[in-house]
N, C-alpha and C positions, 0 to 999 in steps of 0.2 A: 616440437612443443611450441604452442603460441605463445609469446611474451609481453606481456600485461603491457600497457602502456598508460604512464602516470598522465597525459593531457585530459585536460578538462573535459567531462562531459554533460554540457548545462542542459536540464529537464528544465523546462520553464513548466510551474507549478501554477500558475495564474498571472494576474495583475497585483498592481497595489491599489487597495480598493481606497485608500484617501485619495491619493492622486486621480483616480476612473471619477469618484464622486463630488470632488473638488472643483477640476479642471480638466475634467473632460480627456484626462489622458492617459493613455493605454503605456504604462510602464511595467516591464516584465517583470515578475521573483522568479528566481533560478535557486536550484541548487545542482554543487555538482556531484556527481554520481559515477565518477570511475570508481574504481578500487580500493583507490587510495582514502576516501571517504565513506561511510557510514550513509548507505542509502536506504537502510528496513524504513518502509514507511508504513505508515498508521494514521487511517481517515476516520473519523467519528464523524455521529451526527445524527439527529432523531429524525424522524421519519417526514419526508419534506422537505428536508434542508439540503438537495442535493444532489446530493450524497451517488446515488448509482450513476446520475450525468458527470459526474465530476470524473467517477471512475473509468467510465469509459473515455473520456475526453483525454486523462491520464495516462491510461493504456495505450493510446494509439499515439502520443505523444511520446511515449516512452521506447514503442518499438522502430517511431520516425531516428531516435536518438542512437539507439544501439539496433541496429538494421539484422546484426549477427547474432543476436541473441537468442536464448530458448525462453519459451516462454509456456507456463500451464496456468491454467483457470480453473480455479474451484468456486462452484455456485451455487454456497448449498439450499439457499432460497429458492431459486432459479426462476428469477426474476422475468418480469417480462422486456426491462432493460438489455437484459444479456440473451435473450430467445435468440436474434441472429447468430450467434454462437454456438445454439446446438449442432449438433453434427462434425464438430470439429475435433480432432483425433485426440488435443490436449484440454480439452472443455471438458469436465468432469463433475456432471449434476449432483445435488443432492445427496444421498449416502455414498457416493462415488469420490467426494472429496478427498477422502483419505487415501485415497488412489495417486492424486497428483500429492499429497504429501509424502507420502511413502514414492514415489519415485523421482522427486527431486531431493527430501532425505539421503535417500541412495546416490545418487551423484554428489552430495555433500561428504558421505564417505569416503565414496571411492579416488574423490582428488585428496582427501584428508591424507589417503593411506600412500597416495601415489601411482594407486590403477591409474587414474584418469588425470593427465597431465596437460587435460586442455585447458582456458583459462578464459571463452568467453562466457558473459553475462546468461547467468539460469535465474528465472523469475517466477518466483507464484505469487499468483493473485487469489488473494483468498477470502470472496465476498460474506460479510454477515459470519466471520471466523467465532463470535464470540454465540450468539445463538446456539451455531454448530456445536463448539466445547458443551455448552451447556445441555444439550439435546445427550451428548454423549455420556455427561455425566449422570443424568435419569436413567441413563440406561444399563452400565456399567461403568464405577470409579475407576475401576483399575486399568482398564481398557483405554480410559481419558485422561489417567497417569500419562499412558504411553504416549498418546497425542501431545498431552503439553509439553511435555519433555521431549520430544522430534522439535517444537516448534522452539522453545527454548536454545536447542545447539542450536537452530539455524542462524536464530538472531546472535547468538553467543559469536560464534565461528565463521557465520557464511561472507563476511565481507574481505578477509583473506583468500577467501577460497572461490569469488565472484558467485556468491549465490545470494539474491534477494527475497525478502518476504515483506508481500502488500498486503496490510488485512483492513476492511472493513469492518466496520460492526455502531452499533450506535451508544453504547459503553464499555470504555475498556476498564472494565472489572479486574482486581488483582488474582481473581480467583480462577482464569482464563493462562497469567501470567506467573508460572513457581518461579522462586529464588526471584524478583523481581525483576525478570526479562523485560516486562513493559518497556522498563529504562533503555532497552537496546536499540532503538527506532533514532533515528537520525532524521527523519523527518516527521514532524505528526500535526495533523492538519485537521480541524475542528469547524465542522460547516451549520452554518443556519443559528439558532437558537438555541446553543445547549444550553444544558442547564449547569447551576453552579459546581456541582461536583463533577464534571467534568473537567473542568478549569484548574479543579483544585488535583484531580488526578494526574494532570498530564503538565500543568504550569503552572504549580503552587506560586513560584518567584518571581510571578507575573502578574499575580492578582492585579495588582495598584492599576497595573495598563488594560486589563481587562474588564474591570468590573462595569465599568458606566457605560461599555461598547453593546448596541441592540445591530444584530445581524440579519439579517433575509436571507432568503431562499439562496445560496448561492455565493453566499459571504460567509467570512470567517476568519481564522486567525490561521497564521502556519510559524510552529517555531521550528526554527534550525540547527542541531545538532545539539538542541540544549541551551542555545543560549544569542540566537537570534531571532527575538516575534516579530511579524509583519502580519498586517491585514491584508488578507486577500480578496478579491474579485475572482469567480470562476467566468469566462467568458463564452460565448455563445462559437457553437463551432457553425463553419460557414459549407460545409458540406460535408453531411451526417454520411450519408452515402459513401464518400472513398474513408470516412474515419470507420467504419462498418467493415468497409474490403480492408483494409491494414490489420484490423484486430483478426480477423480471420484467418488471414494467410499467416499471421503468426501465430496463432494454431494448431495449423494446416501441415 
């Protein structure tokens, strides 16, 4: 059986965009992301603001951090962002998302129960999650019961059990979120221009520091486990190419 190890594992999330805009200097936000910590995160952000660079730039930052990890892609857009991705055995288009939810669910189980006694880092990235819900609920409630309620344990449960959940979407709506899972994100990270009920969804006890902030493309707020805001900077990655082959091969 592998044995969890409580050392820090710092994701740098961006810059501090005072510092980048002030004085011209690149100071990292980190947060840490072993086990011991609350890593579900949660990206917002309306269309423009971002948002899919940010994620990919994340993603391959994320797999640089935990090398050993597993990792699945759901896209149910399927953007032209994430197109180098098709073909990859954990990339799962469009109605196939619930594919990679229903099978990292299942390894949520079966370490719950004891089957599965390994303990490295399982990750879904689950672009445009809130769409998706909603597409699912025109279609069949009942059936989108099932979904939120997977998606609820994981946030509930999965950070004992090393399983993470990334979702995009450009509002995170409560109606996406039963019994108020929203709450369960340890990080959430708000890019470009939302608009105010965003703010008020995700950092009511932050208004006072948000409100007179105007964001661009690229900027935004990140708070930390609830009760850490920073302004961030997303930075420019300096060769898309090997951040393209990392996403891949952990896929692959």
């Amino acid at each position: 059986m592998m044995m969890k190890s409580d050392a820090p594992r710092l994701l740098k999330l961006g810059y501090d965009l005072d510092a980048w805009n002030g004085y011209g200097a690149k100071i990292p936000i980190t947060s840490d992301i072993s086990p011991k910590t609350n890593s579900h995160i949660l990206i917002c952000g309306m269309s423009g603001s971002g948002k899919s660079y940010y994620e990919n730039t994340l993603f391959s930052k994320l797999v640089i951090t935990e090398p050993h990890g597993e990792f699945h892609f759901a896209d149910y857009k399927g953007e032209d962002s994430f197109a180098y991705l098709r073909g990859c055995p954990r990339y799962y288009p469009y109605k196939n998302t619930l594919q990679a939810l229903d099978a990292v669910y299942a390894r949520l189980n079966a370490r719950q129960s004891g089957e599965d006694e390994s303990c490295y880092p399982i990750t879904l990235i689950w672009d445009e999650y809130m769409a998706n819900v909603l597409s699912l609920v025109n279609e069949d409630k009942k059936s989108a019961a099932v979904v939120m309620n997977k998606v609820s344990e994981l946030l509930l449960l999965g950070r004992s059990l090393s399983v993470r959940l990334i979702t995009t979407m450009q509002r995170p709506d409560s109606i996406a979120f039963p019994a108020g899972s929203r709450l369960n994100y340890g990080i959430v990270v708000a890019l470009g221009a939302a608009i105010k009920s965003i703010y008020e969804m995700l950092m009511p006890d932050f208004m006072e520091q948000v409100k007179c902030r105007v964001f661009g493309q690229g900027e935004g707020i990140v708070l930390l486990q609830g009760s850490q805001l920073r302004f961030v900077k997303v930075g420019t990655v300096q060769d898309s190419e090997r951040m393209r082959q990392i996403c891949v091969k952990a896929l692959s």
